[in-house]
C-alpha positions as CSV (number, residue, x, y, z in Angstrom):
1,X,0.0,0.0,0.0
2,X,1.2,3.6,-1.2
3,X,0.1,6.8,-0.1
4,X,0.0,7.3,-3.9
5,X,-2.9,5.2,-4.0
6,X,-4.6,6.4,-1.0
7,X,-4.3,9.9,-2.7
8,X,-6.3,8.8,-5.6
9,X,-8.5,6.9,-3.8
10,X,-9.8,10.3,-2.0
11,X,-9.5,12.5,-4.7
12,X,-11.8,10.0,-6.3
13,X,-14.1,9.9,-3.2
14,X,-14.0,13.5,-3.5
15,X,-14.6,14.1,-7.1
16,X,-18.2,12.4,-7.2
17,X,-16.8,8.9,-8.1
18,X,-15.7,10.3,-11.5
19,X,-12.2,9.2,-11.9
20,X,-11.4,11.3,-15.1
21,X,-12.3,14.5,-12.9
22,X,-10.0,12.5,-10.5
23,X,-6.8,12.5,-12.3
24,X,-7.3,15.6,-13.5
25,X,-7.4,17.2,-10.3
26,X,-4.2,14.7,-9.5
27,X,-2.7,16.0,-12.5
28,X,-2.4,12.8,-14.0
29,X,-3.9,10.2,-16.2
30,X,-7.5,8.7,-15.8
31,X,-5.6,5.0,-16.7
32,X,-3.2,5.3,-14.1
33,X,-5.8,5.9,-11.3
34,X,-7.9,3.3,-12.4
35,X,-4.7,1.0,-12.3
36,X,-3.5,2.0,-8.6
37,X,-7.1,1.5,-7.7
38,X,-7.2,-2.3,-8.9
39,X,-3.7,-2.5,-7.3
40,X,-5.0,-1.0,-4.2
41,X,-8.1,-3.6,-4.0
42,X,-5.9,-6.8,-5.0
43,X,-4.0,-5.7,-2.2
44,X,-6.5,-5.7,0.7
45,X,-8.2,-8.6,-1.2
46,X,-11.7,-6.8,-1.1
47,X,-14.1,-3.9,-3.3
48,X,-13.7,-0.1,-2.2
49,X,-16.5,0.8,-4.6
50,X,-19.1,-0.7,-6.9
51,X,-19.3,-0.8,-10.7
52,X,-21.7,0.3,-13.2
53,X,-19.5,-1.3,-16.3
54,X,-16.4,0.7,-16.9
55,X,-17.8,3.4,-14.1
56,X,-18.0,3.5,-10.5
57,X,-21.6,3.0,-8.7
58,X,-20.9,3.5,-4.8
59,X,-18.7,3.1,-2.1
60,X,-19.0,-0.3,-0.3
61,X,-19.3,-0.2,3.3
62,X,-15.8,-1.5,3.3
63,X,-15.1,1.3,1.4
64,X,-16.3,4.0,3.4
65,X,-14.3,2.6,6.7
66,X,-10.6,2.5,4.3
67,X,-11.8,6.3,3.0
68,X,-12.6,7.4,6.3
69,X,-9.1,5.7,7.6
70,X,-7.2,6.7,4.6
71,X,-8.3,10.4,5.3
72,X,-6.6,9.8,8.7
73,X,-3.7,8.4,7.4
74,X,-2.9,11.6,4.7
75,X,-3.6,14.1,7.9
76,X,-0.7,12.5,9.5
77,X,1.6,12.4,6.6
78,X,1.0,16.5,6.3
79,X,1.7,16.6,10.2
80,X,5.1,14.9,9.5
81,X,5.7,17.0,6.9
82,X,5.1,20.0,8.5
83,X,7.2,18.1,11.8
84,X,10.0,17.9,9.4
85,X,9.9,21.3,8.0
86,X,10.2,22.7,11.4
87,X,13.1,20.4,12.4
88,X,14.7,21.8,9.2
89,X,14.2,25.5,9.9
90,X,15.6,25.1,13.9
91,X,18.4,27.4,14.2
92,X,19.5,25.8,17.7
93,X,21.3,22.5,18.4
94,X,24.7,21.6,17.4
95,X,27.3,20.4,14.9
96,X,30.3,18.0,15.1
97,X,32.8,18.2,12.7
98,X,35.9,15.9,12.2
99,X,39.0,17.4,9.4
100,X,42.8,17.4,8.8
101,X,44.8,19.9,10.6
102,X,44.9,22.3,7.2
103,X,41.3,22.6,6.8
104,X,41.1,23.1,10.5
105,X,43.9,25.9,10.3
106,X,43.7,26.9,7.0
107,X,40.5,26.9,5.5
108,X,37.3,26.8,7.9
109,X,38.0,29.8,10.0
110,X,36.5,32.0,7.7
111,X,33.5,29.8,7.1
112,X,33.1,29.0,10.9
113,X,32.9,33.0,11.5
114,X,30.4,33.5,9.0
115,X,28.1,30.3,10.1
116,X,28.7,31.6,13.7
117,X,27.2,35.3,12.7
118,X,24.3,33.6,11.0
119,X,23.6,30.5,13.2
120,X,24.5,31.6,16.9
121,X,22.9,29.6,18.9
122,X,23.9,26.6,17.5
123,X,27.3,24.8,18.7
124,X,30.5,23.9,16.9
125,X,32.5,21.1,18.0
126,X,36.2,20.7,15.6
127,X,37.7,17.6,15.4
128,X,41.3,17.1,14.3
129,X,43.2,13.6,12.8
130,X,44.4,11.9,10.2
131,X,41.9,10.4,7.8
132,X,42.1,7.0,9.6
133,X,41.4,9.0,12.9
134,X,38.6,10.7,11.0
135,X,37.3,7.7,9.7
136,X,37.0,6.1,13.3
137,X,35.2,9.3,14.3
138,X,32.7,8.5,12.1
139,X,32.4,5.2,12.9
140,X,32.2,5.4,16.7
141,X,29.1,7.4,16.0
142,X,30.7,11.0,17.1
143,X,30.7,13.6,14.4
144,X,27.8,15.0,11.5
145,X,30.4,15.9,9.1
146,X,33.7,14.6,8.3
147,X,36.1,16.7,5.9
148,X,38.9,15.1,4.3
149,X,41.2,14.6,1.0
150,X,40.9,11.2,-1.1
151,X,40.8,8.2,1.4
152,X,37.3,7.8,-0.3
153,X,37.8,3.9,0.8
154,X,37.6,4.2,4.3
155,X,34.3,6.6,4.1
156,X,31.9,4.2,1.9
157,X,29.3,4.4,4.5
158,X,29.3,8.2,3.7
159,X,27.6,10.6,1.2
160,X,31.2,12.7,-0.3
161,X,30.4,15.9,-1.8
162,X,33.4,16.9,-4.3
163,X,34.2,20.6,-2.6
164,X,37.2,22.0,-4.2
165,X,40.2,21.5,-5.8
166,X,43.8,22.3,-4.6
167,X,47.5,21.4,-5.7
168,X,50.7,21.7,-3.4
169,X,53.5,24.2,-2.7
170,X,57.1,24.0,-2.1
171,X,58.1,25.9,0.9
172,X,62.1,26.7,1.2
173,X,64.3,29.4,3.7
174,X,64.5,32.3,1.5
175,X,67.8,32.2,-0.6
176,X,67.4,28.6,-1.3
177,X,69.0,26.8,-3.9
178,X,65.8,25.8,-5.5
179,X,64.5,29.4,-5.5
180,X,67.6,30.5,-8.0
181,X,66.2,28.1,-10.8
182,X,64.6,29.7,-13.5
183,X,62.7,27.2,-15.2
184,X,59.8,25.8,-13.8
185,X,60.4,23.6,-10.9
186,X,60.9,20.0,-11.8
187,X,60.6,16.4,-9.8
188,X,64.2,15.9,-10.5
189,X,64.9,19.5,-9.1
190,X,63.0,18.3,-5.8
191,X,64.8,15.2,-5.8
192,X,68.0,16.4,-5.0
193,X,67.0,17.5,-1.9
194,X,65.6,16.0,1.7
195,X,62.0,16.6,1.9
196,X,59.7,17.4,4.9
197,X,55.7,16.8,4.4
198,X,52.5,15.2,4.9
199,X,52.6,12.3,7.0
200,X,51.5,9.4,4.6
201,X,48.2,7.5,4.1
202,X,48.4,3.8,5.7
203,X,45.0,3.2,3.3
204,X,47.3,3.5,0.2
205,X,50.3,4.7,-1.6
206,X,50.5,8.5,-1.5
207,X,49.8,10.4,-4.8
208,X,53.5,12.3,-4.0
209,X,55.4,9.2,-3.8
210,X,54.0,8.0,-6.9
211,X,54.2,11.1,-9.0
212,X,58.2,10.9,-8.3
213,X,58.0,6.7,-8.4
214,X,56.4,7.2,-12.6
215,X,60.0,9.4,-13.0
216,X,62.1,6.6,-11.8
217,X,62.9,9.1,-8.7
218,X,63.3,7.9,-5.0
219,X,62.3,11.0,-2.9
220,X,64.7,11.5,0.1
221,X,61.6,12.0,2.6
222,X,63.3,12.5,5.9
223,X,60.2,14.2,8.5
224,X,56.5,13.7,7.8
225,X,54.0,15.4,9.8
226,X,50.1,15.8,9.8
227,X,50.3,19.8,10.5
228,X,51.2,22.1,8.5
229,X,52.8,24.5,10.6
230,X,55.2,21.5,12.2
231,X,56.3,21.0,8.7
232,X,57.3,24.9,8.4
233,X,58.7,24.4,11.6
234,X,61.0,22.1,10.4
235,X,62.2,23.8,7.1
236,X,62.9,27.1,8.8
237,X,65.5,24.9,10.9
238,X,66.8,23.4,7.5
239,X,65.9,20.1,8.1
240,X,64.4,19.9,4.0
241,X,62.7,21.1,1.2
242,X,58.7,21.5,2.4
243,X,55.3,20.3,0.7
244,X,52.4,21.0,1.9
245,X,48.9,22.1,0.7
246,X,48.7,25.5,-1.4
247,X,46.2,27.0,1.4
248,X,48.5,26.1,3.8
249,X,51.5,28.4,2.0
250,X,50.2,31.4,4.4
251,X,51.1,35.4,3.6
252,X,52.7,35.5,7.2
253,X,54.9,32.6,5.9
254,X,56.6,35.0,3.2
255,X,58.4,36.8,6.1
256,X,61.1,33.8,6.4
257,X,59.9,31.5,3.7
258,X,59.6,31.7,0.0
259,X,56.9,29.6,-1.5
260,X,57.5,28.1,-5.1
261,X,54.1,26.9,-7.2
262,X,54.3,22.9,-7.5
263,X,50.6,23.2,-9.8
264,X,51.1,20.2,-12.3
265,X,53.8,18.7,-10.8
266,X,51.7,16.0,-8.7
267,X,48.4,15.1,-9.3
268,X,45.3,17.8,-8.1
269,X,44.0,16.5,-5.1
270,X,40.1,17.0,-4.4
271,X,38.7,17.8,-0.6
272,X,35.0,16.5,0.2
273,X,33.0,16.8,2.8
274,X,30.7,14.2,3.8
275,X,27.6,13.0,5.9
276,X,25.7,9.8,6.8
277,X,23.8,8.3,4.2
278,X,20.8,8.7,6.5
279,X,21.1,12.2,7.5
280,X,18.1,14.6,7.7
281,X,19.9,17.9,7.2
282,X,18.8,20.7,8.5
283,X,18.9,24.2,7.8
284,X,22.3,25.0,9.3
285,X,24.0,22.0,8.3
286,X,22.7,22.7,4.4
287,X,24.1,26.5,5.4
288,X,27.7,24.8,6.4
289,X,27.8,22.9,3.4
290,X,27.3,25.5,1.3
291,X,29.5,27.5,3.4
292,X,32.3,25.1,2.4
293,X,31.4,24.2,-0.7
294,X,30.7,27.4,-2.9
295,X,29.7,25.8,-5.9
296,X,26.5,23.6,-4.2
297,X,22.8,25.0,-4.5
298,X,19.7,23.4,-3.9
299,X,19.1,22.1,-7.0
300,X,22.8,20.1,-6.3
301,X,21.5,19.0,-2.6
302,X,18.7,17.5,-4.3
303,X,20.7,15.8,-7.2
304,X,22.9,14.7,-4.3
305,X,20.0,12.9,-2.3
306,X,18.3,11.2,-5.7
307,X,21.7,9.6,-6.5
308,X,22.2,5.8,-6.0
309,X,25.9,5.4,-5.8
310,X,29.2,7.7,-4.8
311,X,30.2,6.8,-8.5
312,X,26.9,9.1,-9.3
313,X,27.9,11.8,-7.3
314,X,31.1,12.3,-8.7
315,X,29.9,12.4,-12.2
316,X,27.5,15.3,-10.9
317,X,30.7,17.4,-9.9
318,X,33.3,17.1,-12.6
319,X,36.7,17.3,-11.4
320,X,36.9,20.0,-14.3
321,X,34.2,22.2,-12.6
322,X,35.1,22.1,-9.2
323,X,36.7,25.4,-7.5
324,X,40.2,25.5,-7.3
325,X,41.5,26.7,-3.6
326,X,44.9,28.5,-3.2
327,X,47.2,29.9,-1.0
328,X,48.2,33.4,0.3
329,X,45.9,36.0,-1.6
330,X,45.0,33.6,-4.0
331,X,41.6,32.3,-2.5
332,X,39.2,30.1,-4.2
333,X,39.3,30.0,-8.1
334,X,36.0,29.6,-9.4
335,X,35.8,26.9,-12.2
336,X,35.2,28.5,-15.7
């Protein structure tokens, strides 16, 4: 049974017994009433109305108890509705939130302040790990929102929106060797050098290993960290050559460091953020999302929660099209 058919079966109730004036007032076809009808009276194995040949007589007295029930029935599905609409318009409660130390540091400050101004009365909590600490958090039941790079493996139980784009940055002491070159920056140029970045993924080979492992390079990786600003630390005491996210190369950076553009030379990496398959968002969490994630509208929302698969999401949000995020003064890039 379908509230579909209940529909028809009042607006048929309610329309004299005429089902063409019955579908038209459904906006639909006089055959497809007539054919949930039959469904509807196979189904409860007994006659809702009586027939004068291809037209309807009377109600039955069966009839008149399902009508009277079904009437019921569609009172309480509005109630819901309107239940739902005003759990999605609360501007109180609160949001959990598990990311990377560069989001964290780098990129949701400016967000958080502006969902603060417009939501302040509801509650922030920030989480920060790796993604396999970020994945835990999700599984232990503890956050709304997780925000992470790649790792897509470990978050299947998740809904991933595609966010934004970014590449990486070299960060060097000012007068470094590397800043004297004047071509573009190569994997062999990096090469010669100890590097300081990103702690690695244990769900996979990193993307920067294999970018210099397709050039038949072995990078000399001698600190990884998961913060950004550890792995600044560290160059400004010469321990290497830094990598780290474009957003993370910071204008109060270019006091000590200078920060060469590695775009192309490893593969774009895309940041999502994601939510329980299950989730009823409500009005602040579609705010934060949006927030986050310029390019998503409500149309997008809705595309997002008529999709079956991840592999349908991603196809919604082209790598191509995504926003591109840089670093000091260089904001988001809106795709073209």
């Amino acid at each position: 049974m379908k509230l579909q058919q209940l529909k028809y079966l009042l607006a048929i109730a309610d329309n004299g017994l005429n089902i063409t004036a019955a579908a038209e007032r459904m906006y639909t076809s006089q055959p497809g009433v007539s054919k949930q009808l039959k469904l509807l009276e196979e189904e409860l194995g007994m006659q809702l109305f009586t027939r004068k040949g291809k037209s309807l007589g009377g109600i039955t007295a069966a009839g008149h108890q399902v009508i009277e029930r079904a009437r019921i029935i569609m009172r309480e599905a509005d109630n819901i509705r309107s239940l739902a609409s005003d759990y999605y318009q609360e501007e109180e409660g609160s949001l959990s939130i598990a990311t990377t130390h560069t989001q964290a540091r780098y990129v949701l400050p400016d967000i958080v302040a502006e969902f603060r101004k417009r939501f302040p009365k509801v509650g922030l909590n920030l989480h920060q790990g790796t993604s396999e600490q970020i994945a835990d958090m999700v599984a232990a039941n503890d956050i709304d929102f997780a925000i992470a790079t790649g790792s897509g493996d470990l978050f299947s139980d998740l809904i991933l929106v595609p966010s934004y784009r970014w590449d990486r940055s070299i960060v060097v002491p000012k007068g470094h060797e590397l800043t004297t070159i004047e071509n573009k920056l190569t994997l062999q140029d990096l090469a010669r050098f100890p590097l300081v970045t990103y702690v690695f993924s244990f769900g996979g080979q990193s993307s920067l290993k294999r970018a210099f492992e397709d050039e038949g390079l072995e990078p000399d990786v001698v600190f990884t960290a998961r913060d950004a600003d550890v792995i600044k630390t560290y160059v400004r005491m010469g321990l290497g050559v830094g990598i780290v996210a474009s957003m993370a190369a910071d204008c109060a950076d270019r006091k000590d460091l200078q920060v060469i553009d590695a775009e192309g030379l490893f593969p774009r990496s895309t940041t999502w953020i994601g939510y329980r398959k299950n989730t009823v968002l409500r009005r602040y969490m579609v705010d934060f999302i949006q927030l986050f994630a310029s390019h998503i509208g409500p149309q997008q929302l809705e595309d997002i929660r008529r999709a079956t698969s991840q592999e349908d999401i991603d196809k919604l949000f082209d790598a191509s099209k995504l926003p591109v995020r840089g670093g000091c003064n260089e904001g988001v890039t809106q795709a073209a």
